[in-house]
C-alpha positions in Angstrom: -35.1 -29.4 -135.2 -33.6 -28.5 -131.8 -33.4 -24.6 -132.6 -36.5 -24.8 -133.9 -38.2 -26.6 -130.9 -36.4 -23.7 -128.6 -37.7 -20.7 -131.0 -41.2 -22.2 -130.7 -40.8 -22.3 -127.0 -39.4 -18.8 -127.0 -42.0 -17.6 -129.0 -45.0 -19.0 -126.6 -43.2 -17.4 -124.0 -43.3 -13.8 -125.4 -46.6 -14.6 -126.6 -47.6 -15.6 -123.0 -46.1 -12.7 -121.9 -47.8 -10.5 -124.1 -51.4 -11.8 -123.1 -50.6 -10.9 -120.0 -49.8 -7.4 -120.8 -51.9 -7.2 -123.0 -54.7 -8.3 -120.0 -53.2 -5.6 -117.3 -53.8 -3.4 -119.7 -57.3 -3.8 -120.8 -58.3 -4.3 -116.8 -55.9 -0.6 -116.2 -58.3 0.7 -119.2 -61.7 -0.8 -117.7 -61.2 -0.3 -114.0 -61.9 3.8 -114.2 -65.4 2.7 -115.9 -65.9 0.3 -113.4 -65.1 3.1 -110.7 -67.4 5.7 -113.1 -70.9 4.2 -112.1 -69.9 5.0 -108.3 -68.4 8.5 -108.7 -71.8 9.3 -111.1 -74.3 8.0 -108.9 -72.3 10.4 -106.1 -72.4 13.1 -107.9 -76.1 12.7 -108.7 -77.0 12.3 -105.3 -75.2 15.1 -104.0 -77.0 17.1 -106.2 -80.6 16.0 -105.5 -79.7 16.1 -102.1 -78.3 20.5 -102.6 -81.9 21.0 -105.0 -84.0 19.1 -102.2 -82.3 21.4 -99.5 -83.1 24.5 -101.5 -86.5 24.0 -102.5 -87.2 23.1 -98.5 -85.6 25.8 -96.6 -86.1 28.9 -99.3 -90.4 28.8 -99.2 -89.8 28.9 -95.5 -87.6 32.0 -95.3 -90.1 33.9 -97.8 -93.3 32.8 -95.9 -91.1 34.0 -92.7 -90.2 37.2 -94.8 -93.9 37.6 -95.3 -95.3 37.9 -92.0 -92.7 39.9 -90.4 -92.8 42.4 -93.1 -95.9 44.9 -93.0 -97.7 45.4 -95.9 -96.3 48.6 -97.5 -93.5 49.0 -94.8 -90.6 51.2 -95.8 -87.3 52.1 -94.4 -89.1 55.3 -92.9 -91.3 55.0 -89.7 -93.6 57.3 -89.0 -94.5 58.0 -85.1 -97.5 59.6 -83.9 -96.7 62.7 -81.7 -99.6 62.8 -78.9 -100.1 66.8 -77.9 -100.3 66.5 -74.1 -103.3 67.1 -72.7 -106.3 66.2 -75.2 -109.3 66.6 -73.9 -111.3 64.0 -75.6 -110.1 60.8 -77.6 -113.8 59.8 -79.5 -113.5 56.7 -80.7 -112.4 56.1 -85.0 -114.8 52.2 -85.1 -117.0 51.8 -87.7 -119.8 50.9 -86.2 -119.6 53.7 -83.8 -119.1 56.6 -86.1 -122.8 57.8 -86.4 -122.7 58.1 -81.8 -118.9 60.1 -82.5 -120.1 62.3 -85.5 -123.3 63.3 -82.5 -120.8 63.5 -79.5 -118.5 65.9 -81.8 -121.0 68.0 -82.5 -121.8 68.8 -78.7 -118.3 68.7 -77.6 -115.9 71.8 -77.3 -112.3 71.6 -78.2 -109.4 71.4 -75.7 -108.1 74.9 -75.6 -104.4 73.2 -75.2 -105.4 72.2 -79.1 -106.4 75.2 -80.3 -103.6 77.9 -79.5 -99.9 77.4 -78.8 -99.6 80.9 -77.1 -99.0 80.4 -73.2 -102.2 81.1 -71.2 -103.9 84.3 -70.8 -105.0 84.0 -67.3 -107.1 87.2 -67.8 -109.1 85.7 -70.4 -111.4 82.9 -70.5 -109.6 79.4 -71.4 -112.2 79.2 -74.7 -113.4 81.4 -77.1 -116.9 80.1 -76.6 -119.5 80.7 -74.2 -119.9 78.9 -70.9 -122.1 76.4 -70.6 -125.5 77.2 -68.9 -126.3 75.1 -66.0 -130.0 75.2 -66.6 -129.4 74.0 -69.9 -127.2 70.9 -68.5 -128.9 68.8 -65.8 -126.2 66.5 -65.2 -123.7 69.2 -65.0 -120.3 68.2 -63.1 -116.8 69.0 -62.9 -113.9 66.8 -63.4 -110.6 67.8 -62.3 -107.8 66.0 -64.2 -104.3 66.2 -62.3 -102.2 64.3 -65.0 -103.6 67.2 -67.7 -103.8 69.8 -65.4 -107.1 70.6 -66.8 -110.9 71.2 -65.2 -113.7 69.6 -68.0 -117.2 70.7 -67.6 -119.5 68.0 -68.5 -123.3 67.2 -68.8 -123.3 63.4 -68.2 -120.4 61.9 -70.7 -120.7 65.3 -73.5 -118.0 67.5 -72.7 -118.9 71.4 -72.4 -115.7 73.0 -71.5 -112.3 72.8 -71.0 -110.4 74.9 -68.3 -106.9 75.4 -67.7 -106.1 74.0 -64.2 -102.8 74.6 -61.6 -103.4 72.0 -58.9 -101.7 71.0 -55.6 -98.2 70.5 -55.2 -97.1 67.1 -54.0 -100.2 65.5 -54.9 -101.6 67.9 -51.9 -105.4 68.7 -54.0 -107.5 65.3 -52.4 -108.8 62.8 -55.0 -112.5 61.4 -55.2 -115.8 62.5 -55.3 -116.7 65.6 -53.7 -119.8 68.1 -54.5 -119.9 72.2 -54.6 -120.4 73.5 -51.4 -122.4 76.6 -50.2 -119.3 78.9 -49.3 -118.0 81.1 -52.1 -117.0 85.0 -52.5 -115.4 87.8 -54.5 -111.8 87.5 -52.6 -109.9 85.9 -50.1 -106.2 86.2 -48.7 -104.3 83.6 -46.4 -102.0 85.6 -44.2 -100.3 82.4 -43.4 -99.5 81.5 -47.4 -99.1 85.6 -48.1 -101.7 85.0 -50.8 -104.9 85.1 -51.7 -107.2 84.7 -55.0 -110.1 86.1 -56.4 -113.8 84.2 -57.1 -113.4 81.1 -54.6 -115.7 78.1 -54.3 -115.4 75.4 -52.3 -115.9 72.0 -53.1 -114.7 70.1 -49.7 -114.2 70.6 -46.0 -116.6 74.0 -46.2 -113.6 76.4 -47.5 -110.5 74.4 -47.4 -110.1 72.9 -50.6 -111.2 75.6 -53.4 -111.8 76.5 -56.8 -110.4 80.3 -57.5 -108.6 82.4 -59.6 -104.5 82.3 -59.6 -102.9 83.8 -56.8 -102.9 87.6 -55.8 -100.9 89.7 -53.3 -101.6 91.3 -50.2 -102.7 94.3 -52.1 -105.1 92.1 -54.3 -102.5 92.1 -57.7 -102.4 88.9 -59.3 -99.0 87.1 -58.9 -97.2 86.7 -62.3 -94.9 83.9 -61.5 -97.9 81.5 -60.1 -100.4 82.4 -62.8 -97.7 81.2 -65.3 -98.0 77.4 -64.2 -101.9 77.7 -64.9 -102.2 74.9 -67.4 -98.4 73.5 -67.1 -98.0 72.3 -63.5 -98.8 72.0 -59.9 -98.5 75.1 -58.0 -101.2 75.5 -55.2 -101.4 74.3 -51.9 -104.5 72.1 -52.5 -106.7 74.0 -54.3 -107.6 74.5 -58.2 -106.4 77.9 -59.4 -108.1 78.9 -62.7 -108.2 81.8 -65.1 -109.9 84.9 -63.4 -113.2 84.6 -65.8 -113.1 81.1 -65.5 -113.3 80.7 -61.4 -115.7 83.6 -61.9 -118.1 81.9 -63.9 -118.0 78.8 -61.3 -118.5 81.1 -58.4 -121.6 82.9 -59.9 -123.1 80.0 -61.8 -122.9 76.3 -60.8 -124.8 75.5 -58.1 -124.2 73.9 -54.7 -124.3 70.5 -55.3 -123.4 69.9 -58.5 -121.0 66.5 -58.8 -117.1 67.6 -58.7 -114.9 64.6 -59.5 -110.6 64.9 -58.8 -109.2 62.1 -60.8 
C-alpha cells in the first residue's frame, strides 16, 4: 500500500511536470503568431506608405518633365545666324501680313544680302535704279553707323540701300541735320592729303559731307580706304560712298531734304 501511495505520488509529479512542459511549449508555439499580427500589419504599412510615395511624387516629376521640355525638342539645337547688316526686318504677325506683303513690294533689298563679293566702289551699291526725288516727297536719308550703311527712304518705304564708311571714333555727328546748298565735282584737304569726288554737305556748310571714297593728290581713288566702304569707319567725319552713289546725291537730292545719323 506504501509503494503504491509513493508511485501515485511519483506519477502526479511527472504528470505535473509534463503539463508544464507540455504548456511552455504550446505558449513557445503560439507566441510567433501572437508576434505575426504586428510584423504583418508592419509590413503592410510600409508598403502603402512606398505605393503612396510613388504615386505622389512621380505625376509631379512628369508634369515638371512636361513644361520644361518643348514640344518636338531634340538633342540638336538649331541657332539663327543673323547676316550683319539687314536693311529691313518687316514684321512675320498675322494680322499684319497684308501692310508687309505691300511694304515688300516697294522696298529694295540690302545689297549686303544680295552679293558676298567685297564692294565695287566703282559701281553702284544696287543693281536697280535710284530712286527719283520727284517721285518720293518724303525723300530722306538715314545714316546707320552700327551697319555702316546710308538707306534712302520716302517716309517709312525704303528705296535704297548704300554702302557707308563713316567717321572714326564716333567723329561723323549724330541727329537731325538737312542737305545743304554746297556741293561739287571734287575736292582735296591738303591738311588730310585727301580728297573725294561728288561732295555734299549736310551740316556746318562743307564740313561734314557726303562723297565718294578717298582720292590722292592727283585725283586717284585710294585703294586701301575704299576697301572699308561697307565694313568700318574710316573717314574723318564724313560719309564716303561708292563713286556713282555720292554722284547720284550730288546731282539729285535737293537741298533740304531730311538727313537723319543714327
Amino acid at each position: 500500500m506504501a509503494t503504491k501511495g509513493k508511485d501515485m505520488a511519483v506519477w502526479g509529479l511527472d504528470s505535473e511536470r509534463l503539463k508544464r512542459r507540455a504548456l511552455a511549449m504550446l505558449r513557445w508555439l503560439l507566441d510567433p503568431v501572437r508576434r505575426t499580427p504586428v510584423v504583418v500589419t508592419s509590413a503592410l504599412l510600409t508598403l502603402l506608405l512606398t505605393v503612396v510615395i510613388v504615386n505622389l511624387f512621380q505625376p509631379v516629376d512628369a508634369a515638371h518633365a512636361e513644361r520644361t521640355t518643348p514640344a518636338g525638342a531634340s538633342s540638336t539645337s538649331t541657332v539663327s545666324v543673323r547676316r550683319f547688316p539687314k536693311a529691313h526686318h518687316p514684321s512675320k504677325s498675322a494680322s499684319s501680313s497684308s501692310t508687309t506683303k505691300q511694304q515688300t513690294k516697294q522696298q529694295k533689298p540690302d545689297p549686303a544680302a544680295t552679293s558676298a563679293h567685297p564692294v565695287d566702289w566703282l559701281k553702284p551699291s544696287q543693281q536697280v535704279d535710284y530712286p527719283d526725288p520727284a517721285a518720293h516727297p518724303g525723300l530722306s536719308l538715314e545714316v546707320s553707323l552700327r551697319d555702316q550703311r546710308v538707306y534712302v527712304r520716302d517716309g517709312s518705304d525704303l528705296l535704297y540701300t548704300m554702302y557707308a564708311s563713316t567717321g572714326m571714333d564716333d567723329s561723323t555727328p549724330r541727329g537731325s541735320f538737312r542737305i545743304q546748298a554746297e556741293r561739287g565735282d571734287h575736292f582735296y584737304n591738303p591738311g588730310e592729303g585727301m580728297g573725294a569726288r561728288y561732295y555734299t554737305s549736310f551740316l556746318n556748310h562743307g564740313v561734314f559731307l557726303f562723297h565718294s571714297v578717298p582720292t590722292d593728290s592727283k585725283g586717284g581713288y585710294i585703294k586701301e580706304e575704299a576697301d572699308m566702304l561697307g565694313i568700318r569707319p574710316g573717314s574723318h567725319g564724313c560719309i564716303r560712298l561708292t563713286v556713282p552713289d555720292a554722284r547720284w546725291i550730288m546731282q539729285s537730292v535737293p537741298t533740304g531734304t531730311p538727313v537723319l545719323v543714327k
